[in-house]
RODO-2510 file (C-alpha; in nm, 4 decimals, decimal comma):
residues 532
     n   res          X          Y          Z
     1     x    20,3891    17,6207    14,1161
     2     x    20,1377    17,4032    14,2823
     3     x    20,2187    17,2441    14,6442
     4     x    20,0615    16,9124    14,6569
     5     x    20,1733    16,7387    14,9709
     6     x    20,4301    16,5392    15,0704
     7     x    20,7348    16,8298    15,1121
     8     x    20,7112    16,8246    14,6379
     9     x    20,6777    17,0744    14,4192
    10     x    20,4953    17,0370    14,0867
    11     x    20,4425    17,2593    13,7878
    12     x    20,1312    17,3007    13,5629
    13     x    20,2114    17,2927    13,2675
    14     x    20,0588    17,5975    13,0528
    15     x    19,8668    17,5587    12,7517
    16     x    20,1882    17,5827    12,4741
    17     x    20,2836    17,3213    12,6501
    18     x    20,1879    16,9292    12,4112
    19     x    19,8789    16,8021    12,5369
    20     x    20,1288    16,4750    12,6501
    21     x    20,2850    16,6936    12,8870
    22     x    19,9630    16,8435    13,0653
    23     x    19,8313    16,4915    13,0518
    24     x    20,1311    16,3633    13,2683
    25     x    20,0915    16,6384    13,5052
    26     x    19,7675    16,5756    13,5032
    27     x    19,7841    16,2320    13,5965
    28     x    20,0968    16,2925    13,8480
    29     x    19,8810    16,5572    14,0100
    30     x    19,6292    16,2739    14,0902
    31     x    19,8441    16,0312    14,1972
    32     x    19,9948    16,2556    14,4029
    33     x    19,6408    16,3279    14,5726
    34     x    19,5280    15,9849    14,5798
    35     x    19,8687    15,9420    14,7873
    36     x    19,7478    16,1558    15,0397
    37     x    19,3919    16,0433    15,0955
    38     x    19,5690    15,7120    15,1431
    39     x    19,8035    15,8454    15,4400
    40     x    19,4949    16,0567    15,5255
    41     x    19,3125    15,7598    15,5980
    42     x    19,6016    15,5847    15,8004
    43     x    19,6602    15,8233    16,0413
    44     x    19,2473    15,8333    16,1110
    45     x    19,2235    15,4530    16,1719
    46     x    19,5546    15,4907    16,4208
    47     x    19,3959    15,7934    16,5885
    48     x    19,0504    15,7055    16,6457
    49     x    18,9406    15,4141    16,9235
    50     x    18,7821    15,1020    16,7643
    51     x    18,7342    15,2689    16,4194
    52     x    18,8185    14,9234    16,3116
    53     x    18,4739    14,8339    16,3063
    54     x    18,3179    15,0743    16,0915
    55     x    18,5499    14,8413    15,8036
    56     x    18,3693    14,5541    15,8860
    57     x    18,2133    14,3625    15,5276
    58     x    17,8013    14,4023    15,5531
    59     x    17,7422    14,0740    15,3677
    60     x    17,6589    13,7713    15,5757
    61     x    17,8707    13,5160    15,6865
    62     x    18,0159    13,1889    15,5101
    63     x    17,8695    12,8843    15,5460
    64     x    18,1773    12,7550    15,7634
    65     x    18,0701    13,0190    16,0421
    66     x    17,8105    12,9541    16,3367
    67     x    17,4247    12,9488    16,2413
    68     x    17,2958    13,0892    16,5301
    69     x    17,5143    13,4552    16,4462
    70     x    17,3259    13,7154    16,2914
    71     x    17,5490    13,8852    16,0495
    72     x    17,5064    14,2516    16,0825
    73     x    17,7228    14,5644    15,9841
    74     x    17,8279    14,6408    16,3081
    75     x    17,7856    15,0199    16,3498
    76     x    18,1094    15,2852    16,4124
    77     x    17,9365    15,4099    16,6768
    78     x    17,6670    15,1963    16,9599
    79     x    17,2941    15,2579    16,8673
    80     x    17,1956    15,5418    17,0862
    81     x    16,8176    15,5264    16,9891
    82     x    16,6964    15,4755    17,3420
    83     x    16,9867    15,3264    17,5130
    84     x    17,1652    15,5300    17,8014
    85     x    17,4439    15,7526    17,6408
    86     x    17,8104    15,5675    17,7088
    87     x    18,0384    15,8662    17,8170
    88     x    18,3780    15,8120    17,9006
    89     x    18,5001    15,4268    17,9659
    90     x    18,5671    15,3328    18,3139
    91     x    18,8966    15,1713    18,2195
    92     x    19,0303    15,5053    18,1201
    93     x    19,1202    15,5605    18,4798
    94     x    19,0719    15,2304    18,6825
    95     x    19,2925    15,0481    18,3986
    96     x    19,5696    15,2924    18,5325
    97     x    19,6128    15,1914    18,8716
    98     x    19,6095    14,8165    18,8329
    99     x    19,6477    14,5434    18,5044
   100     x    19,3201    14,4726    18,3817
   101     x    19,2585    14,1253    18,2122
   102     x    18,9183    14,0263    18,0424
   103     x    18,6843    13,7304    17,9498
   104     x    18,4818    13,8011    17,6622
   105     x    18,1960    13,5700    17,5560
   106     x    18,1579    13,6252    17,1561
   107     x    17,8795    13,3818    17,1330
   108     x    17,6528    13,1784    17,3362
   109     x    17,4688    12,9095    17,1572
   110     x    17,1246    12,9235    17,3657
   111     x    16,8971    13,1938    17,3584
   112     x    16,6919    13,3310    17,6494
   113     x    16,6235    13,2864    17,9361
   114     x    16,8977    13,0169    17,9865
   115     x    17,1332    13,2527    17,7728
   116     x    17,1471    13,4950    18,0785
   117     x    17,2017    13,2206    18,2978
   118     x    17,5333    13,1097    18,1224
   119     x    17,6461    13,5019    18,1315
   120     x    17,6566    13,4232    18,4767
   121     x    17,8484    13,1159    18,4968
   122     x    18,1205    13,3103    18,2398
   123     x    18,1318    13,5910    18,4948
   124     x    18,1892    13,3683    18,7727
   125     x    18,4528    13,2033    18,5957
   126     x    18,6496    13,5497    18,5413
   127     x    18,5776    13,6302    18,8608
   128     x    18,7537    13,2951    18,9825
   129     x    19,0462    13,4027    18,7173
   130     x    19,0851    13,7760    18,8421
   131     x    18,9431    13,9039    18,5147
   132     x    18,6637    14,1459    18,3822
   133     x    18,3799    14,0144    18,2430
   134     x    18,3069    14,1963    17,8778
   135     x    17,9510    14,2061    17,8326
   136     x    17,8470    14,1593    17,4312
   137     x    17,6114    14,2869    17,2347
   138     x    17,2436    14,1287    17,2367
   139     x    16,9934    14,0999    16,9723
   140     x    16,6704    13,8835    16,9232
   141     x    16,7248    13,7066    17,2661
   142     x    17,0693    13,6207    17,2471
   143     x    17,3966    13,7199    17,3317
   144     x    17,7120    13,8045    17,0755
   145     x    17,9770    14,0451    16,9645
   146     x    17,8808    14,0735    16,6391
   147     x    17,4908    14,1860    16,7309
   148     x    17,3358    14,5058    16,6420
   149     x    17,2523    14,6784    16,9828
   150     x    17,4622    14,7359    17,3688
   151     x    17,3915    14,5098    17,6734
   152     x    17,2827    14,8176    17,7903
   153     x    16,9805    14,8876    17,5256
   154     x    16,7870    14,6114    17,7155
   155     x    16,9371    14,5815    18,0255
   156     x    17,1168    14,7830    18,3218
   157     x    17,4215    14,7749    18,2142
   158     x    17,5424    14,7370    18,6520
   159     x    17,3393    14,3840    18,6013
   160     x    17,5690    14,1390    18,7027
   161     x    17,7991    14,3996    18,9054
   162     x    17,4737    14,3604    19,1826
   163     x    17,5875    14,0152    19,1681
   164     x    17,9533    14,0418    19,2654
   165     x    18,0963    14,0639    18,9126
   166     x    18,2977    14,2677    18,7422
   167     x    18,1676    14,4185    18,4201
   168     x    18,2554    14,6430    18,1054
   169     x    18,0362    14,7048    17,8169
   170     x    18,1971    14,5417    17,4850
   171     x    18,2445    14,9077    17,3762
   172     x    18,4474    14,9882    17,6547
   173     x    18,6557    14,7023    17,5936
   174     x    18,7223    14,7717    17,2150
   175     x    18,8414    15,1450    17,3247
   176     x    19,1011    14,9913    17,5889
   177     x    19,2170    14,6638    17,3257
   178     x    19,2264    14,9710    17,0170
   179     x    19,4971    15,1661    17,2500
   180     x    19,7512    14,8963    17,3198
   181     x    20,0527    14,7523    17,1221
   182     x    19,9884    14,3843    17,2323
   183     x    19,6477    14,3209    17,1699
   184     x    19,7176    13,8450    17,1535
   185     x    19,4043    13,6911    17,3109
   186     x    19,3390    13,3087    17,3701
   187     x    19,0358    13,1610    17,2214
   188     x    18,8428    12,9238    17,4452
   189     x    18,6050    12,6692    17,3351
   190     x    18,2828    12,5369    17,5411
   191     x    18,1038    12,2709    17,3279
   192     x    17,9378    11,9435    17,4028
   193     x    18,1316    11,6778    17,2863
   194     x    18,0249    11,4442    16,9932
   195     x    17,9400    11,1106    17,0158
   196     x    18,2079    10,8728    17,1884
   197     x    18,2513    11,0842    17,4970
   198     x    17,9218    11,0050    17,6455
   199     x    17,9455    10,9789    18,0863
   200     x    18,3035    11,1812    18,0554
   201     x    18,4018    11,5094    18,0793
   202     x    18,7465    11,7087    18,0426
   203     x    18,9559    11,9816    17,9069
   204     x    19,1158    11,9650    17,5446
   205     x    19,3802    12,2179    17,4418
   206     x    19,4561    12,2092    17,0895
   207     x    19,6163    12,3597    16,7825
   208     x    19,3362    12,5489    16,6525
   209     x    19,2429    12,6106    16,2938
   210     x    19,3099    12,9353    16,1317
   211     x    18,9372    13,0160    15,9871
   212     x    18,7808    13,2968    15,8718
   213     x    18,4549    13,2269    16,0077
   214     x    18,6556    13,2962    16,3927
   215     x    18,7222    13,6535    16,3217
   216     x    18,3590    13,7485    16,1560
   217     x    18,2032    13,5415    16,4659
   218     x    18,4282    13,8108    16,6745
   219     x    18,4045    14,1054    16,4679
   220     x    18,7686    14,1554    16,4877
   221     x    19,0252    14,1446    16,2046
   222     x    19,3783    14,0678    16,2510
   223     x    19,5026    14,4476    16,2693
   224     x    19,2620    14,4634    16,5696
   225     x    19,3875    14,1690    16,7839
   226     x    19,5895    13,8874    16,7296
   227     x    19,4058    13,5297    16,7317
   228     x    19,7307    13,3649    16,8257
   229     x    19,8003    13,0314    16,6941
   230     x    19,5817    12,7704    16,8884
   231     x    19,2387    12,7172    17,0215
   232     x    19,1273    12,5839    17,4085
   233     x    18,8398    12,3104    17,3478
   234     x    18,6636    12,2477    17,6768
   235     x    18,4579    11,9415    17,5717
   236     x    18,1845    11,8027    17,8352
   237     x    17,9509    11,5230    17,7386
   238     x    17,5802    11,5692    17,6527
   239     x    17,4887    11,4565    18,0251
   240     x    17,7900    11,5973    18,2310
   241     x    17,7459    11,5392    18,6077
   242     x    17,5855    11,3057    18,7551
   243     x    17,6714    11,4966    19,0967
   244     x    17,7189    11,8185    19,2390
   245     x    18,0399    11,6750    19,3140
   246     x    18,1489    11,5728    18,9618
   247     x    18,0251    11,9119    18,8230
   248     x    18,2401    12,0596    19,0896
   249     x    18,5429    11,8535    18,9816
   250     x    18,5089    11,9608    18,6919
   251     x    18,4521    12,3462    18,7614
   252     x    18,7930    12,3197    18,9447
   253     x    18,9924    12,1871    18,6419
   254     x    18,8520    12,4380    18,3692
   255     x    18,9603    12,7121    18,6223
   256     x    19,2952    12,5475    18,6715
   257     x    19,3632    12,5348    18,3124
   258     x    19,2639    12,8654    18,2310
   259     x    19,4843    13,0360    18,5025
   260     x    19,7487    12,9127    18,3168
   261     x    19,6511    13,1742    18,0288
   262     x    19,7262    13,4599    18,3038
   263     x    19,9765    13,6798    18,0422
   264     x    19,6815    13,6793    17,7622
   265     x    19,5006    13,9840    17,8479
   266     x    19,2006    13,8816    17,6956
   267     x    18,9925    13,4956    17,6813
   268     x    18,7478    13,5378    17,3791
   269     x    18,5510    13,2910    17,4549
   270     x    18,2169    13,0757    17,2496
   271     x    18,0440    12,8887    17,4944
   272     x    17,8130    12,6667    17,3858
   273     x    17,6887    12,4552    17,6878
   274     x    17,3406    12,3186    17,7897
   275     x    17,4009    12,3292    18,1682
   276     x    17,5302    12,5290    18,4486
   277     x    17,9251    12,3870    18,5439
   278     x    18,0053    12,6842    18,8516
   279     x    17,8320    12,7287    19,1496
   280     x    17,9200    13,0428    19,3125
   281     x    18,0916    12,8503    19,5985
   282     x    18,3175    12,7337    19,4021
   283     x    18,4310    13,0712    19,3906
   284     x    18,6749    13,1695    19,6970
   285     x    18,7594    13,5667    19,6472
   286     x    18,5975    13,7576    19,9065
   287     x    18,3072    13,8653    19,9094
   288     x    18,1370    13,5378    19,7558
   289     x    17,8988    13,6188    19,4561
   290     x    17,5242    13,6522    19,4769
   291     x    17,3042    13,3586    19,3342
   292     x    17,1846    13,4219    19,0138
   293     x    16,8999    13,6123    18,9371
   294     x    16,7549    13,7289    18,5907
   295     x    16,9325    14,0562    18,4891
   296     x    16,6849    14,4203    18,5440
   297     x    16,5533    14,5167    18,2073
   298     x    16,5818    14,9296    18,0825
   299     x    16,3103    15,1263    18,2148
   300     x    16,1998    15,1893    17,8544
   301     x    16,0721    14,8040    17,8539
   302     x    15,9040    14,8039    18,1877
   303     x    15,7470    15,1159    18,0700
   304     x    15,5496    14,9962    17,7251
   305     x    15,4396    14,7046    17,9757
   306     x    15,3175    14,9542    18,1972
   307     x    15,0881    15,1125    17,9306
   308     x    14,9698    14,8361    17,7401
   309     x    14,8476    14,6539    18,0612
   310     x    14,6775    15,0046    18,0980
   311     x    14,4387    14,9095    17,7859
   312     x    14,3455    14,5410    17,9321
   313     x    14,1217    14,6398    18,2031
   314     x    14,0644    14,3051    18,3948
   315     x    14,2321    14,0418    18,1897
   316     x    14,3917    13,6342    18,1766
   317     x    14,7693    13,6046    18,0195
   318     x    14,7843    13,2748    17,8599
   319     x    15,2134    13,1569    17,7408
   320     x    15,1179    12,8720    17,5239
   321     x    15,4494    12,7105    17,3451
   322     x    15,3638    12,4680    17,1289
   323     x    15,6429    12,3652    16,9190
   324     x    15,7071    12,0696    17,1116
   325     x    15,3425    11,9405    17,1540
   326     x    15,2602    11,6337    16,9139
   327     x    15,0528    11,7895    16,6211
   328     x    14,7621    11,5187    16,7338
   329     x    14,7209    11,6292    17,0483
   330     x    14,7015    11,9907    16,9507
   331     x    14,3917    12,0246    16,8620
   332     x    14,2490    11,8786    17,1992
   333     x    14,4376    12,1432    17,3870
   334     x    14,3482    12,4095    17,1820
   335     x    13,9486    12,2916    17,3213
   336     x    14,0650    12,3221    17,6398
   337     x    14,2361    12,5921    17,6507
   338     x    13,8625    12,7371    17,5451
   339     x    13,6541    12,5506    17,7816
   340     x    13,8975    12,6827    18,0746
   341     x    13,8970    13,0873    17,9819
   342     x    13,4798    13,0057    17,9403
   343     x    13,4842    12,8908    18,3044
   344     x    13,7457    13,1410    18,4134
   345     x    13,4953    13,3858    18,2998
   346     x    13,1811    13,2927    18,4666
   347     x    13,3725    13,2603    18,7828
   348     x    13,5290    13,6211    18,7485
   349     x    13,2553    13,8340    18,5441
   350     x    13,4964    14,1426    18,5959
   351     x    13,7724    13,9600    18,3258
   352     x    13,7353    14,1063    17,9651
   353     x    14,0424    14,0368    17,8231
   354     x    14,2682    13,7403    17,6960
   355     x    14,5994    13,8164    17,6069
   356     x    14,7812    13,5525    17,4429
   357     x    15,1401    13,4868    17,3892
   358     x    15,2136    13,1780    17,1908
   359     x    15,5158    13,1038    16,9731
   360     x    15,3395    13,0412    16,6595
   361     x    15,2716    13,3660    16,4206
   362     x    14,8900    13,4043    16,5139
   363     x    14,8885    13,7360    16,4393
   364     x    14,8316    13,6995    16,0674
   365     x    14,5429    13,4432    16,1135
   366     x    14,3494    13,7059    16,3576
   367     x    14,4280    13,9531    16,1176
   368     x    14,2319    13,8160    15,8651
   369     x    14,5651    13,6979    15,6462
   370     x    14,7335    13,4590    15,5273
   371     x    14,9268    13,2301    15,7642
   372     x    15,2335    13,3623    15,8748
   373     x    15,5543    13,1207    15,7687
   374     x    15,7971    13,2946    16,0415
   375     x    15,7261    13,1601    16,4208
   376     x    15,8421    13,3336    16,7283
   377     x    16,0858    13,0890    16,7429
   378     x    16,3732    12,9778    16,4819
   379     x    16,3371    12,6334    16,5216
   380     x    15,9478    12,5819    16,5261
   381     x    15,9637    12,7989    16,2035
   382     x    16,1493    12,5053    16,0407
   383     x    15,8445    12,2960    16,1586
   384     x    15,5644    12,5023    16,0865
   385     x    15,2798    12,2460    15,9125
   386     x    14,9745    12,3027    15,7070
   387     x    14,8113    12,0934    16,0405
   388     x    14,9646    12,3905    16,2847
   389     x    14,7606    12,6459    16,0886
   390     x    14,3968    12,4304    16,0538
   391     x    14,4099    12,3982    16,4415
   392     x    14,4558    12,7633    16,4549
   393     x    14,2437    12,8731    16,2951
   394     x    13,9883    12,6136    16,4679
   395     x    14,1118    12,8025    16,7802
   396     x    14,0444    13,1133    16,6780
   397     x    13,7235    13,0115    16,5407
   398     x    13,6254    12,7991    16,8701
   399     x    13,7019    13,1061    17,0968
   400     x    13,5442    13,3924    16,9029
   401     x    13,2051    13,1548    16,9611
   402     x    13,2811    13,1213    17,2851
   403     x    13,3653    13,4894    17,3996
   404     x    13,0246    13,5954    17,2230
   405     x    12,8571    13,4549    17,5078
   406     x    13,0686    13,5294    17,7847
   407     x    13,1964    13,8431    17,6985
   408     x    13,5704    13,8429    17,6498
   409     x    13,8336    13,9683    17,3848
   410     x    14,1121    13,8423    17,2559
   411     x    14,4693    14,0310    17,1819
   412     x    14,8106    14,0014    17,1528
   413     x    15,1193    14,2092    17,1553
   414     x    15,1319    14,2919    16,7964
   415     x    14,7380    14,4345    16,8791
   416     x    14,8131    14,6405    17,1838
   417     x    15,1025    14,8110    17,0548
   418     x    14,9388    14,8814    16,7586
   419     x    14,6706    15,0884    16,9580
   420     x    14,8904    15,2334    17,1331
   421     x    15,0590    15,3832    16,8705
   422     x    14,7491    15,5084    16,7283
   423     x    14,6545    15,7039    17,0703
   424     x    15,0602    15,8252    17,1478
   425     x    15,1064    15,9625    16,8059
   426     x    15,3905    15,6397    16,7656
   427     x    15,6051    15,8954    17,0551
   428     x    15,7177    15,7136    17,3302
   429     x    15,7867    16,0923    17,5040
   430     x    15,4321    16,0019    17,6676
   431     x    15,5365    15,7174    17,8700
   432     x    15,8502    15,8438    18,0326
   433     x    15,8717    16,0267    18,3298
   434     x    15,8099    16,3943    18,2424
   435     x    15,9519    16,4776    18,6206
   436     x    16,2763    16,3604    18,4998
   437     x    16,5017    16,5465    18,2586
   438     x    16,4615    16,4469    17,8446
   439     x    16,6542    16,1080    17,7880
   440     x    16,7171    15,9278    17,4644
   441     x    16,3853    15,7270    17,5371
   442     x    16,1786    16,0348    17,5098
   443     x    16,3698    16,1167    17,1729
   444     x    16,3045    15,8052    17,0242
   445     x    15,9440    15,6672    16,8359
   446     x    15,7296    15,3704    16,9524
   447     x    15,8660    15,2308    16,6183
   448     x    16,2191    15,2378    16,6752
   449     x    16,1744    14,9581    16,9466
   450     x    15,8776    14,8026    16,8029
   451     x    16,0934    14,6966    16,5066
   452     x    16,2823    14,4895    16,7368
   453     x    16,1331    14,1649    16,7420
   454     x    16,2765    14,0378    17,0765
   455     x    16,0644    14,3838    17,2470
   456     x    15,7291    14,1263    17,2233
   457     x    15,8622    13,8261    17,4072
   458     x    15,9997    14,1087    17,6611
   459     x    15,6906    14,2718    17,7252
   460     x    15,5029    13,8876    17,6833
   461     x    15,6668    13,8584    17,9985
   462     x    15,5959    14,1376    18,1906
   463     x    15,2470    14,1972    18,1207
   464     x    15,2215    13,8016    18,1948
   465     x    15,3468    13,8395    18,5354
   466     x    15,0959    14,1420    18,5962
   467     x    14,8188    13,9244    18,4774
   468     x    14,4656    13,8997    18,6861
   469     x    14,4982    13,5237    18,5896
   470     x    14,7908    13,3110    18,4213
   471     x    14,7239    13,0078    18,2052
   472     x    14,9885    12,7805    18,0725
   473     x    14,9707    12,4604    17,8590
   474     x    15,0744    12,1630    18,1748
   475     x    15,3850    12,0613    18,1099
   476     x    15,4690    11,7082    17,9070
   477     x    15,6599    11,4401    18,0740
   478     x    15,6293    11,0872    18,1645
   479     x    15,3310    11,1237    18,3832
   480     x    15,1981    11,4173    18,1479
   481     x    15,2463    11,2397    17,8240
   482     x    14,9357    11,1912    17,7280
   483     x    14,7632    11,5330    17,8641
   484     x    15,0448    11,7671    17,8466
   485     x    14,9519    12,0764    17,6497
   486     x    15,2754    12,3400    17,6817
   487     x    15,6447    12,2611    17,7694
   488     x    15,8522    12,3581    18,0953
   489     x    16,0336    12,6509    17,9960
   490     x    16,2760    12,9110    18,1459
   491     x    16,0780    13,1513    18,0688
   492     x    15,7168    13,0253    18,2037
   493     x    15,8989    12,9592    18,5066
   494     x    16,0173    13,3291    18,5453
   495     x    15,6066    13,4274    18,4945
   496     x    15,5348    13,1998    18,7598
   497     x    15,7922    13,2755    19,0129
   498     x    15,7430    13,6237    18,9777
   499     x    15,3794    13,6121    19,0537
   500     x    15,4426    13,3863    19,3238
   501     x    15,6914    13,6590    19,5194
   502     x    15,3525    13,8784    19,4461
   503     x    15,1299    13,6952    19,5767
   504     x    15,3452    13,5927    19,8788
   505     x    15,3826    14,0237    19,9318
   506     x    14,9825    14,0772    19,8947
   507     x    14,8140    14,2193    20,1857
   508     x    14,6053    13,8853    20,1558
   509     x    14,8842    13,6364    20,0467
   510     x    14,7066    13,4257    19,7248
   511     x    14,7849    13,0639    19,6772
   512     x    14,9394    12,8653    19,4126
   513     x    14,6397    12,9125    19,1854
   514     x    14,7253    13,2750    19,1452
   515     x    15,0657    13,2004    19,0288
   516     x    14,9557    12,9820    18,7347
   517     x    14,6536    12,7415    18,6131
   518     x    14,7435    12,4813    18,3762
   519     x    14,4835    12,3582    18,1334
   520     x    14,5218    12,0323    17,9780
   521     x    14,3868    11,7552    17,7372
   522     x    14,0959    11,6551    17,9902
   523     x    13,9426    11,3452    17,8472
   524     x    14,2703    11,2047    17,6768
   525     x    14,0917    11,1954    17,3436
   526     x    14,3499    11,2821    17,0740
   527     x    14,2138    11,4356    16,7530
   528     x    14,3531    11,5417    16,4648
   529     x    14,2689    11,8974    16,2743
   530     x    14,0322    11,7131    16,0266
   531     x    13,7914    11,5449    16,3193
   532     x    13,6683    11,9155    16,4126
***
């Protein structure tokens, strides 16, 4: 006799015994086994935290759900490559002495810099509604639950608590929401509204749709939390305010309407606005919040920065975004950008190096290949020309003559960490702190973050800000329009400010001209790629 599981009995048959008969035990015997793998598997999902995720499909999403959200198996466990290890969850014991509430932003339509900006504003607003704010997952500049790596893998994770706001990790939330019996959240809505609500602003609650595409975009299924059975729209118009006043108005009634929700533990929430709607004095809980200020990055980052700046010597950071510029006018700036690193030259002999960080793929033309068809951007990729790639290349071709005579280089970030990982052996272990105790970073290989693409633009923007000199295309507007060469971005402005709080600290404070030179379309000749 043969104890199978489940408190039965069965009897193998011997072989005297019709081959029917030790087929049916044969086939009972499997069921029977089958049976318990089944109740095997139960019990594991019930006993282990957030094991719910590991289940998740690996194909991408439907066509109903958001563009912007990168479809990824989400792993059982956070990536640990060279992000700090997670321990034991802070709610475990501060959960226990109070009732914690959250606010969890699964998606936020913009990307960064302006994407850590409206982190913010959704941690001020929990902190106006008493709640925690759950801080998702980030890949390729943006924020999400369903994205591969922690908050934590790029920046402290104590990043907004510095700023007066109460923060868990997204993990930490799945292991409290995967321990309790009612698990209903509210889904909130921040879009822009369509056309017909132009100059007006307000708060829509509505019945909301029961799609799929909601629970991939959260990375929850049903078992995990339950979507309830309506959505909150907050629609705003394209141009909100027209007043701090207004904006404040309107601050007031999204709070007001959302402390209604109080007995939902949780607001998921997709926000999807253009502009800031909460000032932190809106907020009345003592102590007020700090301003915003752009979040610390992981030592690991600030690191790499560290050592490719290292292999520069002397050297000009140039951001150059030119998705926006007018494909006539590009080949004019791309002239002057030359004639101004010629002159920077001759005026500073000791400069060698120009590192450029652009969003088109120039890599591939200095390289010697092909042009690349993926920018550093998703939208300018969708507008890459045949005319982006002939002024380019003229670039390339207009500096190299150039830099003959004067005696500079050009590089890039794709270059730089290239060499390094010839001379480190691809092991990071060389640029951490060998005083300090082995991390995860020193475990890890220069590969491992190299293969993430948003590492460039972070290091782009460190090295930029450590520059010698910093050139930027001048901005396009209405007095610009016809000599403006780059666009006014988030993230030049971060270069610029930050070399303007280090030139303000030098022993000999620099001026203006150390935070940033512009170079522009000097003549206001506009050419096209085929008159050069």
């Amino acid at each position: 006799m043969a104890k199978v599981g489940f408190g039965t009995d069965f009897e193998v048959p011997s072989s005297s015994r019709g081959r029917g008969q030790r087929a049916l035990a044969l086939f009972i015997l499997l069921g029977a086994t089958l049976m318990l793998i089944k109740q095997y598997y139960k019990l594991s999902l019930s006993s282990s935290p957030a094991s719910w995720l590991s289940d998740l499909p690996a194909s991408p999403f439907p066509s109903s759900s958001p563009s912007n959200v990168e479809a990824v198996s989400l792993p059982s466990k956070p990536d640990l490559d060279i992000s700090p290890s997670h321990g034991t969850s802070k709610l475990n014991t501060f959960c226990k002495t109070r009732s914690c509430s959250f606010l969890f932003p699964v998606r936020i339509g913009e990307q960064e810099t302006k994407a850590q900006q409206h982190l913010y504003q959704l941690g001020l607003l929990a902190r106006s509604l008493d709640r925690i704010l759950v801080l998702p997952r980030s890949r390729k500049s943006r924020f999400g639950a369903c994205l591969l790596h922690p908050f934590d893998h790029y920046y402290e994770d104590d990043a907004l608590e510095k700023l007066g706001i109460s923060t868990v990790l997204q993990w930490e939330w799945e292991e409290w929401s995967a321990k309790r019996r009612e698990r209903e959240v509210q889904l909130v809505r921040f879009a822009t509204a369509k056309d017909g609500m132009e100059g007006m602003s307000g708060m829509k609650m509505g019945e909301k749709e029961r799609e799929d595409a909601w629970g991939k975009m959260m990375c929850m299924r049903e078992q995990a939390v339950s979507l309830g059975d309506r959505r909150i729209d907050i629609q705003v118009s394209t141009k909100p305010w027209t007043s701090p006043e207004r904006r404040d108005d309107f601050a007031r009634l999204v709070m007001a309407g959302l402390a209604e929700e109080k007995h939902q533990s949780t607001l998921i929430v997709d926000y999807n606005l253009r502009y800031p709607f909460l000032a932190p004095s809106i907020v009345t809980s003592a102590p007020a919040p700090l301003p915003f200020s752009f979040f610390p990055l992981q030592s690991h980052y600030t690191k790499l920065a560290s050592s490719l700046t290292s292999q520069l010597g002397s050297f000009i950071a140039i951001h150059w975004r030119i998705e926006t510029l007018p494909l006539d006018r590009l080949p004019a700036c791309a002239s002057s950008l030359v004639d101004h690193l010629v002159q920077l030259k001759r005026s500073n002999p000791s400069l060698s190096t120009v590192y450029l960080a652009t969003d088109y793929p120039i890599d591939s033309l200095i390289s010697g290949r092909h042009a690349g068809n993926e920018a550093h951007s998703g939208t300018f990729t969708k507008s890459l020309s045949s005319g982006h790639e002939k002024t380019m290349r003229r670039f390339l071709k207009q500096f190299d003559s150039a830099a003959k005579e004067v005696g500079l280089s050009l590089t890039t970030f794709a270059r730089e960490a290239e060499k390094l990982g010839r001379d480190v052996g691809s092991d990071l272990e060389l640029l951490a702190d060998t005083a300090n105790p082995p991390s995860p970073l020193q475990n890890s290989t220069l590969a491992t973050l190299l293969r993430d693409s948003a590492t460039s633009s972070i290091v782009d923007l460190l090295i930029a800000q450590q520059a010698d000199v910093f050139l930027a295309g001048l901005p396009t507007n209405a007095r610009t329009s016809t000599r403006g060469c780059g666009k006014a971005s988030s993230f030049t402005t971060r270069i610029v400010d930050a070399r303007r709080e280090r030139g303000s600290s030098a022993e000999s404070p620099k001026g203006e001209e150390f935070a940033v030179k512009y170079f522009e379309v000097e003549t206001g000749d506009v050419l096209t790629p085929d008159d050069q």
